[in-house]
MARKETOR-690538 format. One record per residue (C-alpha): residue number from 1; residue in one letter; z, y, x. Coordinates in nm, 2 decimals, decimal comma. Layout:
# MARKETOR-690538
NODE   nr  rest       w       v       u
NODE  NUM     a       Z       Y       X
...
//
This chain:
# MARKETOR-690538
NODE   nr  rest       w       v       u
NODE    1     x    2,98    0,56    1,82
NODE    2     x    2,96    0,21    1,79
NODE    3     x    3,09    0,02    1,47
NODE    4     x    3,21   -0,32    1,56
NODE    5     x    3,27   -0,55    1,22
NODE    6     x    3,61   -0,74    1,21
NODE    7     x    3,71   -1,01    0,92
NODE    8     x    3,93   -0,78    0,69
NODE    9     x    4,21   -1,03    0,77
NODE   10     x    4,21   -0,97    1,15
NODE   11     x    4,23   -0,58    1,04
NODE   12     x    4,49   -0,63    0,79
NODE   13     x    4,65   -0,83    1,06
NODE   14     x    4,63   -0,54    1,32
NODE   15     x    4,74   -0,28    1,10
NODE   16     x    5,07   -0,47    1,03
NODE   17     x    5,11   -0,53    1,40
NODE   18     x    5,07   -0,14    1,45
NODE   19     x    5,32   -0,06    1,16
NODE   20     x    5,57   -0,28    1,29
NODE   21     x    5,54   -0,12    1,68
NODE   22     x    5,63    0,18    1,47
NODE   23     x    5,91    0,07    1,29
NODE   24     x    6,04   -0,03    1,62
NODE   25     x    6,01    0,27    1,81
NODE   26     x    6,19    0,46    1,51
NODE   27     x    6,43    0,14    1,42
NODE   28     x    6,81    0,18    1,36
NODE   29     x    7,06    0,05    1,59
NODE   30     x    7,09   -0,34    1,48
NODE   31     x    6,71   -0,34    1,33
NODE   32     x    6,52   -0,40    1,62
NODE   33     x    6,60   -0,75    1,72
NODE   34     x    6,42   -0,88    1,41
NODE   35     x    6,12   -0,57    1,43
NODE   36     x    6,06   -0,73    1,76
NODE   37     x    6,04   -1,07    1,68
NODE   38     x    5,81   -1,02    1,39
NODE   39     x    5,58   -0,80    1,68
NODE   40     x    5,57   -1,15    1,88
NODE   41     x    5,46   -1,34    1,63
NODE   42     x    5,23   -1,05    1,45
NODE   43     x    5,07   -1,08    1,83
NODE   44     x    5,05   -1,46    1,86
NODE   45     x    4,84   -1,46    1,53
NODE   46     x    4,61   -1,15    1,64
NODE   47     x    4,57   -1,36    1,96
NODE   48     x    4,50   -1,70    1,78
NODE   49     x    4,25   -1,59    1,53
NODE   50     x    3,94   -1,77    1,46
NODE   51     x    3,75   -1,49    1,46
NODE   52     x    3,81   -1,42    1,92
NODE   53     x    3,71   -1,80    1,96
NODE   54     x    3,37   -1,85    2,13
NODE   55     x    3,33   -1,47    2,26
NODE   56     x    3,24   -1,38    2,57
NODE   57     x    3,49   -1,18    2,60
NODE   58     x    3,87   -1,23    2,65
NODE   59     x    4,10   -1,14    2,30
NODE   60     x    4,27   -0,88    2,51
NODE   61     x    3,93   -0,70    2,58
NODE   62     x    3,79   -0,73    2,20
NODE   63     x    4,16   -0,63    2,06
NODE   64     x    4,14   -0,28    2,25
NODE   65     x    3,78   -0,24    2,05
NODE   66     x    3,98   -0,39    1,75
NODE   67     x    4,23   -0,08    1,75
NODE   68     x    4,02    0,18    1,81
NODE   69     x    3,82    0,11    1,47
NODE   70     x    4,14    0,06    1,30
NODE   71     x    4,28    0,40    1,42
NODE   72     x    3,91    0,54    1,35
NODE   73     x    3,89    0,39    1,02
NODE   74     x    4,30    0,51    0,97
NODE   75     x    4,18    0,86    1,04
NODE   76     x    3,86    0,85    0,79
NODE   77     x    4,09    0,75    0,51
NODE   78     x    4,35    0,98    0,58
NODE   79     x    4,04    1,27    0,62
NODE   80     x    3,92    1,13    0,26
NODE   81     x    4,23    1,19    0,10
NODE   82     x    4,28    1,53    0,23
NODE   83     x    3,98    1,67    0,11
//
């Protein structure tokens, strides 16, 4: 497995973006207007980070990579805490 090393913000970042996809698959009637406007934005700023500018590859390609550590990294902690 290959470990790829993001700025903690653009991981923080992330993880907000993926709490707030679930909070709107699980929102209340009247709640998701807002959840879904704070996804847009959350996605604009994963997009625009610093950290995608002068890669090779596009921000859509490196943010697939980018959730996969952060669901690998999600499921370490959770494994820690368990045992």
């Amino acid at each position: 497995m290959t470990h790829h090393s993001f700025p903690p913000d653009l991981v923080a970042l992330h993880m907000s973006w993926m709490r707030t996809y679930r909070a709107l698959a699980h929102a209340q009637p009247g709640r998701s207007a807002g959840l879904r406007r704070e996804l847009v934005q959350l996605q604009a700023r994963l997009l625009d980070h610093p950290y995608w500018s002068g890669r090779p590859s596009s921000p859509t390609t490196g943010w697939a990579v980018l959730r996969e550590q952060v669901r690998e990294d999600t499921a370490l902690t959770a494994g820690k805490r368990a045992g």
